[in-house]
N, C-alpha and C positions, 0 to 999 in steps of 0.2 A: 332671182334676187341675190342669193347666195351671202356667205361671209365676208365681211370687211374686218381687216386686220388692222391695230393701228399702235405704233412706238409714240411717245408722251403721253399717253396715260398716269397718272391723272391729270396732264395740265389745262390752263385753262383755254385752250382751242380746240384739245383734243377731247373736253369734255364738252363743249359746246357743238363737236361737228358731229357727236353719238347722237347728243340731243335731237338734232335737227335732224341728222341720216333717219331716226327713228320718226320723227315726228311727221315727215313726206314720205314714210313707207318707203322708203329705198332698199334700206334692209331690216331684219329682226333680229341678226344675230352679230356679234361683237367678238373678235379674241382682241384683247389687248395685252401686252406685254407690259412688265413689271418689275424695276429693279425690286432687291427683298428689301429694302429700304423704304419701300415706298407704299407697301402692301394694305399698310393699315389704313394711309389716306386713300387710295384707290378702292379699297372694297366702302371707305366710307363714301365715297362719288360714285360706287356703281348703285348702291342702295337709295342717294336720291334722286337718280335716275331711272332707275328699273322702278322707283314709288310713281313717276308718273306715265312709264312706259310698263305696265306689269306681263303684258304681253311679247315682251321681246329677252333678249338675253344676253348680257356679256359674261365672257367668259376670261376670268382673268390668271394669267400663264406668270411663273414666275422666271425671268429671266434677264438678260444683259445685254445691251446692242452691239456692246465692243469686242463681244466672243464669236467664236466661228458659229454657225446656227442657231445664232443670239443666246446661248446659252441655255438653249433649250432641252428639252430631256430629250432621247429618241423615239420612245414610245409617244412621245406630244406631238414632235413631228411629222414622222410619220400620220400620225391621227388628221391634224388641220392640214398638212402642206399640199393638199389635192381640193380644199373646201375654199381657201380663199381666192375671192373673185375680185376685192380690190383692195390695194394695202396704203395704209396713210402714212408716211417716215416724217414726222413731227419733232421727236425727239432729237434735243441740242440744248447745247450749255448756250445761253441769251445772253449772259451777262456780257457787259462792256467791259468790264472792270477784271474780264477772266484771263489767268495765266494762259501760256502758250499751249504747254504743253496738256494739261485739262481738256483746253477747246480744241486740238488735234486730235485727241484720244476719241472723243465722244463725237464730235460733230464730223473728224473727216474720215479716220479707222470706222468710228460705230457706221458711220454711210456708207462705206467700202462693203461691211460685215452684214450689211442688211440689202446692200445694190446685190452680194454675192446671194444669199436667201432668197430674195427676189429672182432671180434666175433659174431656181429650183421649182417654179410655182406652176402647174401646167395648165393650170385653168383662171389664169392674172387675165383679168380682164381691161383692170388700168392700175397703175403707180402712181400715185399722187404726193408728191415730192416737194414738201417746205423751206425753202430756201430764202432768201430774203433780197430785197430790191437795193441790200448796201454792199451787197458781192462787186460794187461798183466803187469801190475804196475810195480815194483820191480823184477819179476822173466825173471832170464837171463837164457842163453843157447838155445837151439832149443823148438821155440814156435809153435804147431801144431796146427790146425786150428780146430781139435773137441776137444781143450779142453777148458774148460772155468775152470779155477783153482783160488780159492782167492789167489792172491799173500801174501806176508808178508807185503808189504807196498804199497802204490800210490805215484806216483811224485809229484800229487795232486789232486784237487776236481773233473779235467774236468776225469782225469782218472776213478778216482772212482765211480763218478756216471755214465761214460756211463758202466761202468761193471756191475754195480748194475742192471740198464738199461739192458743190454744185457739176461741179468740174467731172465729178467720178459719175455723176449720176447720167449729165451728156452724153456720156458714151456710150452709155444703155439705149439710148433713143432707136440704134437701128435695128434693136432685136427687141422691145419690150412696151409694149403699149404704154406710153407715161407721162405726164404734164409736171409741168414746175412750175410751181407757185412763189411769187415772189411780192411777198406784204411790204408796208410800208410800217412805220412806224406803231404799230397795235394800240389801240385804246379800249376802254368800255364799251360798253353795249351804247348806241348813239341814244336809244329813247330809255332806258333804266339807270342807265350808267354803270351798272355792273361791272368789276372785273373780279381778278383779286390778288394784284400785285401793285401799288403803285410805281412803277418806272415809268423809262420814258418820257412824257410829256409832263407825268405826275410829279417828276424832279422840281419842275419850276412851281408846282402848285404847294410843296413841301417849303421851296423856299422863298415862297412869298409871304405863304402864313405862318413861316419863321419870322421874318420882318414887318411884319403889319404895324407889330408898336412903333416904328418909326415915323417920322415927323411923314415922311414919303422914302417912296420906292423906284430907284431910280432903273432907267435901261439899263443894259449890258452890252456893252459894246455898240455896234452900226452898221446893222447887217442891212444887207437889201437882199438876202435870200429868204427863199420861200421852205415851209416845213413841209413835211410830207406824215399825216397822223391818218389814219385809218380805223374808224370804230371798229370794233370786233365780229359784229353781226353782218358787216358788207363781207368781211373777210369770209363769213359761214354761208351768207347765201350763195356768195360766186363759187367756191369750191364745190357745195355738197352740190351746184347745178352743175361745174363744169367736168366733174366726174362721171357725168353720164351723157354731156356732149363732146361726136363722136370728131367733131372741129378742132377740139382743144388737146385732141390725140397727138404726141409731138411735139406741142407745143411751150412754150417757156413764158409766163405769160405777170406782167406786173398788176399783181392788186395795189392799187397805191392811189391816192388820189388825183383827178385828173385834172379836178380846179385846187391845187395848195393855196394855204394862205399864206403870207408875208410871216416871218417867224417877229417880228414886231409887232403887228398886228393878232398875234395868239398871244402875244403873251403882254400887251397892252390888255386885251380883253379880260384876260386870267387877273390880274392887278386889280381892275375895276372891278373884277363879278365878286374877287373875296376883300378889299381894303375900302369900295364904295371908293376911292381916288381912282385917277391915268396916275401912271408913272410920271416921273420929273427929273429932271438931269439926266445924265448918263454918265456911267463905270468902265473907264476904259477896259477890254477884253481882258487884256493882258493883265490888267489888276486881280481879274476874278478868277483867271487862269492861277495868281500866283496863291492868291488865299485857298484854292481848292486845291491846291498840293497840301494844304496841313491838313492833316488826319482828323483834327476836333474840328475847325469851320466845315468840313465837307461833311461830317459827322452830326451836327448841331443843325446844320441845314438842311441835312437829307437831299443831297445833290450827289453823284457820280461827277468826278471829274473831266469822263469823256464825256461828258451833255455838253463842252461850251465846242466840242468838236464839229459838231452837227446846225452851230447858229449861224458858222459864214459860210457853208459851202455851198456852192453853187451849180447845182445840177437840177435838170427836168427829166424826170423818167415818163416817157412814153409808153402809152396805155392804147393804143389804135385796136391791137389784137385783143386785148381783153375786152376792152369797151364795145367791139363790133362781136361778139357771142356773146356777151353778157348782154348785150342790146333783144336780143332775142328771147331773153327770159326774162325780160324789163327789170335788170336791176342794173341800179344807178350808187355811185357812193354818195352817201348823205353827207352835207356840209358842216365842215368842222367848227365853223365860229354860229351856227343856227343851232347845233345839236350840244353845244359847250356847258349851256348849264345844267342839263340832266347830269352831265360828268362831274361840275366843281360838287352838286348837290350831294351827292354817292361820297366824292372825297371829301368832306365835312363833313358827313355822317358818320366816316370809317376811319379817321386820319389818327384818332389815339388807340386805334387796335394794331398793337405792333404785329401780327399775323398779314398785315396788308402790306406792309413798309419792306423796303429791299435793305440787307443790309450794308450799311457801307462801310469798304475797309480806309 
């Protein structure tokens, strides 16, 4: 069975793929790593975890990704560096909205600093390597899962350095049993609606039910691309299955959805399930582009400025390889405009607890 080691702790993937490791007997035991930042919300999530696993164990280490053996003590390494049998690298600064140098420090140094530790492990059974499916910047049309190509541009820094990032982890492939994972967009739980961060898709749910008192709510611009949202749970079953098939060894592999919807069409549905209207008219892009450069309308809306980055572009990421192993453990991604109101449900329940809401600068 042995230990699984895992960086983001506590976040909300990495505490969801404990859950579930434990819950399919995978494994019982846990070291996670820990900025000292961060200690007090991570023993508070190891607690309601271990209340309904009582028989398993994490073990939480306090340490740094961006230092040479994570910041770890000697006598700690020494202790676990022979026990771990599969390590999860999770840990990255997510925001859109993140300085350069921040998202270099942690997402492509801390990768480098944990690819280097990794290397150390003499009984790695497999590395399982969180990366994301927009390491694809700039470059549209059909995006394949074994390429990794420097685009022409980034949307921005979070893009660019987890490419870079992904970049360091490739080169491990010919000495290190390891797959890479590459999400789409992260949502809630498809049937609870669980998360606990509104972003991402939650931007437009933030600012519609900013605008609701209006007369109506019109489009945004005139995209004919499609989004790419991924519940959180497709994300936990494919990985905690694809870590122990032995197909997915090498591989680079997009979790992302294989049928997207129209980002018209998600966000026509979002208007209707919280205003009871469709949208009416439309806001040239460019207009909405120029209001979310002020600090207060992006502020008052609860939108990230890079969200209107993501309404026209136009790419298909290709899922062949994922979808034919995942096929084999019959998991399928659940549909994102069927699964949509357990999600608006959740963010109406949650939308006035600032503990949910990202901040925006």
């Amino acid at each position: 069975m042995g230990v699984h080691f895992f960086t983001g702790f506590p976040g909300f993937i990495s505490s969801q793929l404990i859950r579930e490791l434990f819950r399919k007997k995978q494994t019982e035991e846990v070291i996670a790593i820990v900025l000292a930042g961060e200690l007090v919300k991570a023993n508070l999530e190891r607690e309601h975890i271990l209340e309904m696993f009582p028989n398993c164990s994490i073990h939480i280490v306090e340490g740094d990704i961006t230092l040479p053996n994570l910041g770890l003590e000697n006598n700690i390494v020494q202790e676990i560096v022979p026990r771990i049998k599969v390590l999860w690298h999770l840990a990255a600064i997510y925001d859109l909205a993140v300085p350069r140098d921040l998202a270099w420090k942690v997402n492509v140094h801390g990768t480098t600093m944990v690819n280097d530790f990794v290397r150390t492990l003499p009984n790695l059974r497999r590395y399982m390597y969180f990366s994301t499916a927009y390491v694809a910047g700039t470059r549209e049309g059909i995006l394949c899962e074994n390429e990794l190509i420097r685009p022409p541009a980034f949307k921005n820094y979070y893009e660019e350095t987890k490419y870079e990032a992904e970049h360091r982890v490739e080169d491990l492939k010919s000495e290190i049993p390891l797959t890479i994972i590459r999400p789409g967009i992260v949502r809630g739980h498809s049937k609870t609606g669980e998360t606990i961060k509104f972003d991402g898709p939650y931007f437009f749910l933030n600012m519609v039910d900013k605008l609701k008192c209006l007369p109506f709510i019109p489009y945004i611009g005139q995209s004919t691309s499609t989004i790419n949202v991924v519940p959180v749970d497709y994300i936990i079953n494919a990985a905690t299955y694809l870590v122990n098939e032995k197909c997915a060894e090498g591989k680079t592999l997009h979790l992302t959805d294989p049928n997207p919807h129209p980002v018209q069409e998600v966000y026509r549905t979002m208007v209707k399930s919280i205003t009871n209207h469709y949208p009416k008219g439309r806001v040239p892009l460019i207009l909405a582009r120029i209001s979310l450069q002020v600090p207060f309308i992006r502020k008052k809306l609860g939108v990230e400025q890079e969200t209107l980055d993501y309404l026209t572009w136009n790419a298909k990421f290709d899922t062949s390889e994922a979808v034919t192993i995942l096929k084999k453990g019959e998991i399928t991604c659940p549909d994102f405009i069927q699964t949509m109101p357990s999600m608006i449900d959740f963010y109406l329940a949650h939308k006035e607890d600032k503990s949910y809401q990202i901040q925006i600068r």
